[in-house]
N, C-alpha and C positions, 0 to 999 in steps of 0.2 A: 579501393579506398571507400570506408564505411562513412555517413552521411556526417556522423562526430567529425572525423578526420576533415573532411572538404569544409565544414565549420571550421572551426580552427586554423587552417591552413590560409581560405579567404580573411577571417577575423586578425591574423597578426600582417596581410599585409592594407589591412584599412589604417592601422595606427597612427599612420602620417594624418589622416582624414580626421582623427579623434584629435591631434593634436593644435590640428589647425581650428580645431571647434573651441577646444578649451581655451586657445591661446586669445578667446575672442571674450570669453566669460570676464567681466571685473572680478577683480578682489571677492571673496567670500566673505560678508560680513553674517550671514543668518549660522545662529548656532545650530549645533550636529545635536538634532533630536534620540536620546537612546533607544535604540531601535526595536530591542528586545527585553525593555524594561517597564513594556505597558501590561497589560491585563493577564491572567493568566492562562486564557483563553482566546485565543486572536485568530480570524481569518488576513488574509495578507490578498487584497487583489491586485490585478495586475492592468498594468496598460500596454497593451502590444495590438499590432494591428497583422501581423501574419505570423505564422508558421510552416515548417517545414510540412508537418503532417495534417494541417486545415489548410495550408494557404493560405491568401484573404478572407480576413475575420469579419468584414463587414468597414460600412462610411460612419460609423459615430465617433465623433469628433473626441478626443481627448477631455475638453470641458466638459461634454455631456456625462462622459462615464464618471470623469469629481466629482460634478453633482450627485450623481446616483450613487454614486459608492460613498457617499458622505450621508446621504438620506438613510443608507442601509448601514450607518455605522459603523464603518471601518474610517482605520486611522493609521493604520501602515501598509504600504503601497510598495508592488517591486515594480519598474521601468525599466524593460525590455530596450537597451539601444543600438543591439547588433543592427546591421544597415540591412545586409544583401538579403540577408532568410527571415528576418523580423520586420524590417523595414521599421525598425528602430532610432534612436539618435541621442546621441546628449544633449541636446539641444531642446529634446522631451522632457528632459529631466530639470533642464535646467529650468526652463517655463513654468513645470507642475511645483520646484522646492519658491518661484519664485512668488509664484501665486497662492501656496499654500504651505508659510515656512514652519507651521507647528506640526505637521502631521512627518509621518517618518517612513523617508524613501529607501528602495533597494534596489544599487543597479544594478539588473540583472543583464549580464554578458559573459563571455569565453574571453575572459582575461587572464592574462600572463606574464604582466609583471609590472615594475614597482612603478611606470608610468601612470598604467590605468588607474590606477590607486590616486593618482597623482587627480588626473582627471577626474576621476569620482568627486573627488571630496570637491575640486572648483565646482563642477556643474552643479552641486548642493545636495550629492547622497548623503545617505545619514548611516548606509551598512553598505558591503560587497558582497555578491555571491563568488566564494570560487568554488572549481569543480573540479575535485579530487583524481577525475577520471582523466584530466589533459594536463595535470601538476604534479614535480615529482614531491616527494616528501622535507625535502629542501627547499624546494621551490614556494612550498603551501606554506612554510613556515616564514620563510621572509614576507611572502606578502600579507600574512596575518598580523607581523609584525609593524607592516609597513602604513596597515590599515588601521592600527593602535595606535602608531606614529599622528596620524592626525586625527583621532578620538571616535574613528570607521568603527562599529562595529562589525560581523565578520560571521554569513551563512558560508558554511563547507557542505558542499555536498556530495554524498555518493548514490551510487546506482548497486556498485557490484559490493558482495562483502572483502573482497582486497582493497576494494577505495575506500572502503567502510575503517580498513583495520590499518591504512596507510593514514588517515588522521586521527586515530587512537593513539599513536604511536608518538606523536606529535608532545615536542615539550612544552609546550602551550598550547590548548587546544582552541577551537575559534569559541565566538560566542554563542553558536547555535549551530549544530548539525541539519541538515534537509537529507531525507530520504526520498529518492524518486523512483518511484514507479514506472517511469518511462526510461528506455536502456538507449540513450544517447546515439548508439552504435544503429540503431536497425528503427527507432521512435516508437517501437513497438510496447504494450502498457500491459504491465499487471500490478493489477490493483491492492491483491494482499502480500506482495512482495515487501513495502516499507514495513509493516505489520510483522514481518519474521525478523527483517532486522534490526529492528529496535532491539529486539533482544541483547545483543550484543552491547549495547550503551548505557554507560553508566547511569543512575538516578540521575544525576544534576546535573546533566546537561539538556538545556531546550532542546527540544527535536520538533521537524517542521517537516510534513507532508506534503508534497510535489508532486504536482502533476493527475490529470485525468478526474479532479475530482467533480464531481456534475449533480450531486442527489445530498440532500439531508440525511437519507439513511449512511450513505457508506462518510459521513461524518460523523452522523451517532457512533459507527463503529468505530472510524479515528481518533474520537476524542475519549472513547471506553478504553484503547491503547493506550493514554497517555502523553499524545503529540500536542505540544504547545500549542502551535497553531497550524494551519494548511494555507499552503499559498496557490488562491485559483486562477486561471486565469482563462483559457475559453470559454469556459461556461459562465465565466463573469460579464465578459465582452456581449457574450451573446445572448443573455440571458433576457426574456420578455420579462415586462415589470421587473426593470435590474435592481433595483432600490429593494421593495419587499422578496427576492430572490436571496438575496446579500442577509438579511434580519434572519430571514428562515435559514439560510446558513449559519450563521453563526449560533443561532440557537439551538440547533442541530446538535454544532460541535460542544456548545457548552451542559448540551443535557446529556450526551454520551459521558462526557469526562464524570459528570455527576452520580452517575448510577454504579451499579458493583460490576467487577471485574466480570464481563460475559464470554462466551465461547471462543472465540473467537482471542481475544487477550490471553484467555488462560491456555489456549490452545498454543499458542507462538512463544508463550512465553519461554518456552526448550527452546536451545540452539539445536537446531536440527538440518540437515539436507531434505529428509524425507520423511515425513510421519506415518503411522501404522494405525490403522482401524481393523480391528479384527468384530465381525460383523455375525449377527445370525448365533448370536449366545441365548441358552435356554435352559442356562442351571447356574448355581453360584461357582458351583465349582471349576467350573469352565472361564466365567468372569476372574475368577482369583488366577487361572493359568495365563491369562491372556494378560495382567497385572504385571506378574513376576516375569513373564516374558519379555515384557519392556514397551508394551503396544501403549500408544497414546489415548485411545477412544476404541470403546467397547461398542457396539452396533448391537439392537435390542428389535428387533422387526413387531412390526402391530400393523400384518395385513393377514386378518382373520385365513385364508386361504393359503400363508404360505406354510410348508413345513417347519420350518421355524419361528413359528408365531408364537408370542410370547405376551406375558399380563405384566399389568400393574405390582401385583402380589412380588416378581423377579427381582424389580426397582427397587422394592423394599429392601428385600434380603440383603440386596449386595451396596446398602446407600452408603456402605462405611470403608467400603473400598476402593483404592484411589487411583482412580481411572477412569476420562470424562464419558459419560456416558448418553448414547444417543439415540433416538429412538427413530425407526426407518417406517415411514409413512408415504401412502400416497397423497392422504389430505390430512391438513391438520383440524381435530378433532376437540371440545371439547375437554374430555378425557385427557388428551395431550398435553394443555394447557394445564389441567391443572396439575398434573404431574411435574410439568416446569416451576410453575408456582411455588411447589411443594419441594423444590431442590432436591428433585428425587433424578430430573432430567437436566441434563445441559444444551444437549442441542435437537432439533428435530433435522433430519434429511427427510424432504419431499420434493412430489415431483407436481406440485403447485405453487408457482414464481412469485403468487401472491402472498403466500406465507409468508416470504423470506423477508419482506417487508414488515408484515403486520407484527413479526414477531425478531426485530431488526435486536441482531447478533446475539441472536437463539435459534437462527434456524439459517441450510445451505439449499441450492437446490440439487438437484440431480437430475441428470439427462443422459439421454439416447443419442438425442440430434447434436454433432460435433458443430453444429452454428449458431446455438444457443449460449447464451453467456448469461450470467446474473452477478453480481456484485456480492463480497467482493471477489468469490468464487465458486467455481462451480465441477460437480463429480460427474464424470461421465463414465457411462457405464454400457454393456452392449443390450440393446435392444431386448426386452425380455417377455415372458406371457403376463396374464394381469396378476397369476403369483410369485413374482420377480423369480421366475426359476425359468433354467434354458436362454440362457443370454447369446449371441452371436458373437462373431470376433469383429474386432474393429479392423479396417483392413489396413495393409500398410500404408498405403496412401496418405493416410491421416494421421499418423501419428504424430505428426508435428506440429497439428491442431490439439494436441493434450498439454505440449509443453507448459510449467507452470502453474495446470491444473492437476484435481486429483480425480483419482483410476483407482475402478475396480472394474469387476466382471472374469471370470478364469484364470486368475492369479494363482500360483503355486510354489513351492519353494525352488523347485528345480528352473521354473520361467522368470521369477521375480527379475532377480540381477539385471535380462534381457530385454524385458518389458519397460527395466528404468533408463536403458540403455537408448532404445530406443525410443521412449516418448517423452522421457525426463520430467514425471510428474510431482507433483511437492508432496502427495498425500498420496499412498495405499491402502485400499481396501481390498479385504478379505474374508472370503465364508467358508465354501466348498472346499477352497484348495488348501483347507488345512482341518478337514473333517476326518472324522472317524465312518461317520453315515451323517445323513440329514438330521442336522439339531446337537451332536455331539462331538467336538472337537479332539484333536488331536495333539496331546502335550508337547511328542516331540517335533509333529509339523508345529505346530505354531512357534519352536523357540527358532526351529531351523528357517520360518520363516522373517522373522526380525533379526538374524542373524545376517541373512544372507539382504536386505533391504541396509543394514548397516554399512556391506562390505559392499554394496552399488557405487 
């Protein structure tokens, strides 16, 4: 039984425990604030005092984090009331909607059915979260129903893309979709995960980002997607200076949403399994193969020392052909920058973490070390000399340390399938394993390589 399941399983037999909570609340007279009809731009914090995967969050008292998350401008709130793994209550809920009836709650819990709905609306929510991933498709539909019934708004959430496509399907869909980055089943978090499945959702539906988010940058990046708003909640709890923490969030997420579409959005924007970098291009003509091939991102190396080192002058040539293009650094350079500038580049790969920042969702990192992480993802590749040539193998051991991430390093069409097989990475890159010689590609490796990346 996976840690979802033992939720769940404890969560429907506390029921009696919610009911005897509710059956305690008066009459609801505060009106149901629309939850998802504020700003176009919203951070969502949370009040929870543990989790499965931090455990206890810390003693600051409920009143302290209102304050502060009222200092920092937010005005819709999710409350956590699961009991045994949250150490949650309705009784939180009921407290914060009673002492603060204009602002707009969501109870967030593993509910399943038209009870809890029942109890929501007493204790004084103002929306429900349900979660796709413990509801059948009948089941999500009566209780969106049921959450309309008394004027609930209505977050559904998925993890996987079958929960994703089990409230597509839905003949009323809720009021706002949540994409989480955290896979319920094992708590385990990838961050550019909600980032690919957005794709799949129509324009006009809200979408709301879950889970793991801790930094301004990787809200720049979320709001550059398109996500209504993110709902945080540890790094809310825990956050030094929570008040000015919360302002720099949100402002985050409102200058991402502002700026043009960056790497990263345009990058997701494919429904895809697996994306293709074909890497170490050094004529146009190679660029135009690796195009017609199907490859998503064209790799442009500018480390003076490598065999396939490559100028500004290449960028030029090929700016009219459509396939992101990115340029493989150890440091970012002046020269790089303006190349960006100049929409001649879309992304830089470096293997300085500080970039990835300064030049937030225009640049990835890349690493050696399989315990390096950087937001919202990162390429790992095998250990190389300082002209990224003669890479090692990653051993087996660790392949399950790449899960999620993207892999390059001795790629080939004959290994691909094997390498997806076993590491299950979102993104391939590739140089050597579809060369002619150093610097000159090979038409028909490279189609047989997106072919065979297709059929993973």
């Amino acid at each position: 039984m996976n840690i979802l399941d033992k939720i769940v399983s404890d969560r429907r037999k506390s029921l009696a425990r919610d009911r005897a909570l509710a059956a305690g609340f008066p009459k609801r007279t505060i009106p149901v604030t629309p939850f998802f009809n504020g700003p176009r731009t919203f951070i969502i914090a949370e009040f929870k005092r543990a989790s499965p995967a931090e455990g206890r969050l810390g003693g600051c008292s409920y009143d302290q984090l209102a304050r502060d998350y009222r200092r920092g401008g937010v005005r819709r709130f999710s409350v956590l009331t699961e009991h045994k793994y949250f150490q949650g209550s309705l009784a939180d809920l009921y407290r914060l909607k009673q002492k603060y009836p204009r602002w707009g709650f969501l109870r967030k819990d593993f509910l399943f059915c038209t009870e809890d709905i029942a109890h929501a609306y007493r204790a004084g929510a103002d929306a429900v979260l349900l979660i796709a991933e413990i509801l059948s498709g009948g089941l999500l539909q009566a209780l969106i129903a049921e959450a309309h019934k008394y004027k609930l708004q209505v977050l559904c959430e998925a993890h996987s893309l079958q929960a994703l496509q089990k409230i597509l399907k839905l003949k009323n869909l809720p009021d706002a979709i949540g994409l989480n980055s955290r896979d319920l089943q094992t708590f385990q978090i990838q961050p550019d995960w909600p980032l690919r499945l957005k794709a799949y959702l129509p324009p006009n539906v809200p979408v709301v980002y879950e889970s793991g988010v801790n930094t301004g940058y990787l809200l720049k990046i979320i709001g550059n997607a398109g996500f209504r708003a993110a709902l945080i909640g540890t790094a809310a709890v825990r956050a030094a200076g929570r008040a000015r923490t919360i302002r720099n969030f949100i402002n985050a997420l409102r200058r991402g949403a502002g700026q043009p579409p960056n790497f990263f959005t345009r990058l997701y924007a494919a429904k895809k399994n697996i994306y293709v970098k074909i890497c170490g291009l050094t004529n146009k003509a190679d660029v135009k193969l690796a195009a017609r091939a199907g490859a998503d991102a064209a790799g442009f190396i500018f480390v003076p020392d490598s065999p396939r080192f490559t100028s500004a002058e290449l960028l030029r040539a090929v700016k009219n052909i459509k396939i992101l293009k990115i340029a493989v650094v150890k440091k970012v350079t002046p020269e790089i920058k303006k190349l960006l500038r100049a929409g001649l580049l879309d992304a830089v790969q470096t293997y300085n973490e500080a970039d990835i920042y300064a030049l937030a969702g225009s640049a990835y990192l890349a690493a050696a070390d399989l315990r390096r992480r950087a937001l919202p993802v990162t390429l790992y590749d095998a250990p190389k000399t300082s002209a990224l040539v003669k890479g090692r193998r990653i051993p087996a051991r660790k392949h399950r340390l790449i899960r999620g991430q993207w892999l390059a390093g001795g790629l080939t069409p004959r290994n691909i399938r094997r390498m997806i097989r076993s590491m299950r990475p979102s993104l391939v890159d590739v140089s050597s394993g579809v060369e002619k010689r150093p610097g000159v590609k090979d038409r028909q490796k490279m189609l047989d390589f997106v072919q065979e990346v297709a059929r993973a």
